[in-house]
C-alpha positions in Angstrom: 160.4 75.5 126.6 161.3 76.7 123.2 157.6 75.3 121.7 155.6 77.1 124.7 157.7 80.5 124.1 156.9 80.6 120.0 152.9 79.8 120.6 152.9 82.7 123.4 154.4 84.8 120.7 152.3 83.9 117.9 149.2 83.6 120.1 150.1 87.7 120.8 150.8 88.6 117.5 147.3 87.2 116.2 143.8 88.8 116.7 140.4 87.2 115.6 137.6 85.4 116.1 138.5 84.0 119.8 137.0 80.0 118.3 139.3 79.9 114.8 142.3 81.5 116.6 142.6 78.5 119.5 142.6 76.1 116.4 144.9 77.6 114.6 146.8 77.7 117.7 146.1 74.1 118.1 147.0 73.2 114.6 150.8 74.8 115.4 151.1 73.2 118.4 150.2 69.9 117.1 152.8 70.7 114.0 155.3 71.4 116.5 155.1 68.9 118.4 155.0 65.9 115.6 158.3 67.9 114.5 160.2 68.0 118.4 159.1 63.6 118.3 160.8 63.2 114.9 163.7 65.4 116.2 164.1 63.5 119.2 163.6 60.3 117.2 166.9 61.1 116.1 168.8 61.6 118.8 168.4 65.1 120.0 167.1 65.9 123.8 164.0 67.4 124.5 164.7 71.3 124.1 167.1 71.0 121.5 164.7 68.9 119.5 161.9 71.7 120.2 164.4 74.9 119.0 165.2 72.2 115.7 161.4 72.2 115.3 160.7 75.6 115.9 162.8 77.0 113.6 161.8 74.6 111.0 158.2 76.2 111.6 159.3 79.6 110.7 159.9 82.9 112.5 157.1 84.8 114.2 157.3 87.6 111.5 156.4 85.1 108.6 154.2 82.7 110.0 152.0 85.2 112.0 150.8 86.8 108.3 149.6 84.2 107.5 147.3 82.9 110.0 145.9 87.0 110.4 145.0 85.7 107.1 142.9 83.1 108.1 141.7 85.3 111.0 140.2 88.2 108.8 138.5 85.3 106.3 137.0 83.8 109.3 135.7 87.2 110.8 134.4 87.8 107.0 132.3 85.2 107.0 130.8 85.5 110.5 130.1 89.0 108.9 128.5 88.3 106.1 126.3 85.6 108.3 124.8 88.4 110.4 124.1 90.4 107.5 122.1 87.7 106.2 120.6 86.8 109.0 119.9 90.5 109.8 118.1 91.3 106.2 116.2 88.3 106.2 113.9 89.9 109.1 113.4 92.7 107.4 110.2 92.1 105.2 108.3 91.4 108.4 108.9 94.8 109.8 108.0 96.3 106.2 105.1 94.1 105.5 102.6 95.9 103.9 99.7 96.8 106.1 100.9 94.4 109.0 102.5 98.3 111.2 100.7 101.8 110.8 103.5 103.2 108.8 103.4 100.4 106.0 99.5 100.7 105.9 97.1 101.6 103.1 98.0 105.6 103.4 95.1 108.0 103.3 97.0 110.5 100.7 100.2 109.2 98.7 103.6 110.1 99.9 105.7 110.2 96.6 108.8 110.3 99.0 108.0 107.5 101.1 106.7 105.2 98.0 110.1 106.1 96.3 112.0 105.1 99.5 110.0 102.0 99.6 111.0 100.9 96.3 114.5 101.5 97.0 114.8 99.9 100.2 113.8 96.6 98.2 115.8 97.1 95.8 118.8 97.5 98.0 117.8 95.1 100.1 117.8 92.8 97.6 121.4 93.5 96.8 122.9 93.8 99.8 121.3 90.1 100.6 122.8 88.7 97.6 125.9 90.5 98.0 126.1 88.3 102.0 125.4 85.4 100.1 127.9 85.7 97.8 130.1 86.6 100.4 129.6 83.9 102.7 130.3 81.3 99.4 133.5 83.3 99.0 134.6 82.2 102.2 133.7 79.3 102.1 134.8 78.1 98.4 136.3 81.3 97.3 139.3 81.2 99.2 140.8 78.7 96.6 141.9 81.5 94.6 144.4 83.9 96.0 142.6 87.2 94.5 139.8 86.2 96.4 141.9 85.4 99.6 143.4 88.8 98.9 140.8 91.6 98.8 138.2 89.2 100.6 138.2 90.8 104.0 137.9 94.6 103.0 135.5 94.1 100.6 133.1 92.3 103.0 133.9 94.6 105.1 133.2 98.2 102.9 129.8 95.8 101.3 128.7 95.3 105.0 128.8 99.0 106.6 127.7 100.8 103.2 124.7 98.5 102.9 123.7 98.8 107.0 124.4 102.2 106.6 121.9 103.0 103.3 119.0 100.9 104.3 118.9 101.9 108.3 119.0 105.3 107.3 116.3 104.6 104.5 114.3 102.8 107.4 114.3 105.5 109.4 113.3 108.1 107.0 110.4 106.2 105.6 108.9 105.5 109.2 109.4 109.7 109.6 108.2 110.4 106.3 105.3 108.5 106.5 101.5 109.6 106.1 100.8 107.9 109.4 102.0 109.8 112.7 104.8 107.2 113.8 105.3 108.1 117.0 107.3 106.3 119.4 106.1 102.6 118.9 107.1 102.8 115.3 110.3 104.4 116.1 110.9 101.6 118.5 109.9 99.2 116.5 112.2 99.8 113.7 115.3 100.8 115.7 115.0 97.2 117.1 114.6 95.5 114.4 116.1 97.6 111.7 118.7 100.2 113.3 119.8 97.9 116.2 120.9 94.4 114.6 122.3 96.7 111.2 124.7 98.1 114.0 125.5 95.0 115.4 126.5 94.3 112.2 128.5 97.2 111.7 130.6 96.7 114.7 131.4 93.4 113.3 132.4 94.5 109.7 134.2 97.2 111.4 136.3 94.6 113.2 136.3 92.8 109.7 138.2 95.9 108.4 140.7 96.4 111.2 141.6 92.6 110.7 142.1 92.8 107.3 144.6 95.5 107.5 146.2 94.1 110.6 
């Protein structure tokens, strides 16, 4: 039937979080529907009223745009949310004093006090940047500028800021005054290295939606 065709085709044109893609889907399908009643309301059999109401819909090449659109927003936020949520851990592995390399050191490391103070730094502006991100999606997307560039910027924000602070992670756990060794190594991969890749892979998948 000419309604089942046009949501295969969308459905394969469209790539996304799995969730907001089977509602927007839905949403279609419940469009298409309300449209093949009206149509049959008025005389029309079942599949003609269904071809009437698809190609009041739109073609595949017009509507499918749009809902990528949607897609990429959705993936931005669910970005931006692990970001967060990522960052917001991070204090506990840096607490001062609470892991050998964030002890009291016995002789000052100017690198590793200078990496200190720009991981917070940083850190504090990459967390704000999720947070404004996540409001962007939510209550940004209002404004068509913001609808535009949304995505990629999230996306770019997200892998430049995992990027920069695992890297300054790891260099401040090998620069420190204290042997490391492995438990500090594991320690921050797992919760410093690990979930800011995570993240990456996501923002990644952020950018390819975005250009989709």
């Amino acid at each position: 039937m000419p309604v089942d065709e046009y949501l295969a085709a969308l459905s394969k044109q469209l790539s996304g979080p799995r969730r907001r893609k089977a509602d927007l889907l839905a949403e279609a399908g419940d469009h298409l529907t309300d449209a093949t009643e009206a149509f049959e309301a008025d005389g029309f059999d079942r599949y003609d009223a269904e071809k009437h109401a698809v190609a009041d819909f739109g073609a595949i090449e017009d509507v499918a745009p749009r809902y990528q659109a949607e897609l990429a927003i959705s993936q931005s936020r669910r970005t931006a949310l692990l970001l967060f949520a990522a960052l917001i851990i991070q204090p506990i592995v840096w607490q001062s004093g609470a892991w050998i390399w964030t002890s009291v050191p016995d002789q000052a490391t100017p690198l590793n006090d200078l990496l200190q103070t720009v991981v917070r730094a940083v850190g504090m502006v990459v967390i704000a940047g999720a947070v404004l991100a996540v409001l962007a999606t939510g209550i940004g997307v209002r404004y068509p500028v913001v609808r535009e560039h949304l995505s990629r910027a999230t996306a770019l924000f997200t892998l430049g800021g995992s990027a920069l602070i695992a890297g300054i992670g790891v260099t401040m756990t090998a620069t420190s005054s204290h042997a490391p060794g492995i438990p500090a190594y594991g320690i921050v991969g797992t919760f410093v290295v690990l979930p800011l890749a995570l993240v990456s892979v996501q923002a990644a998948r952020c950018l390819r939606l975005a250009r989709a």
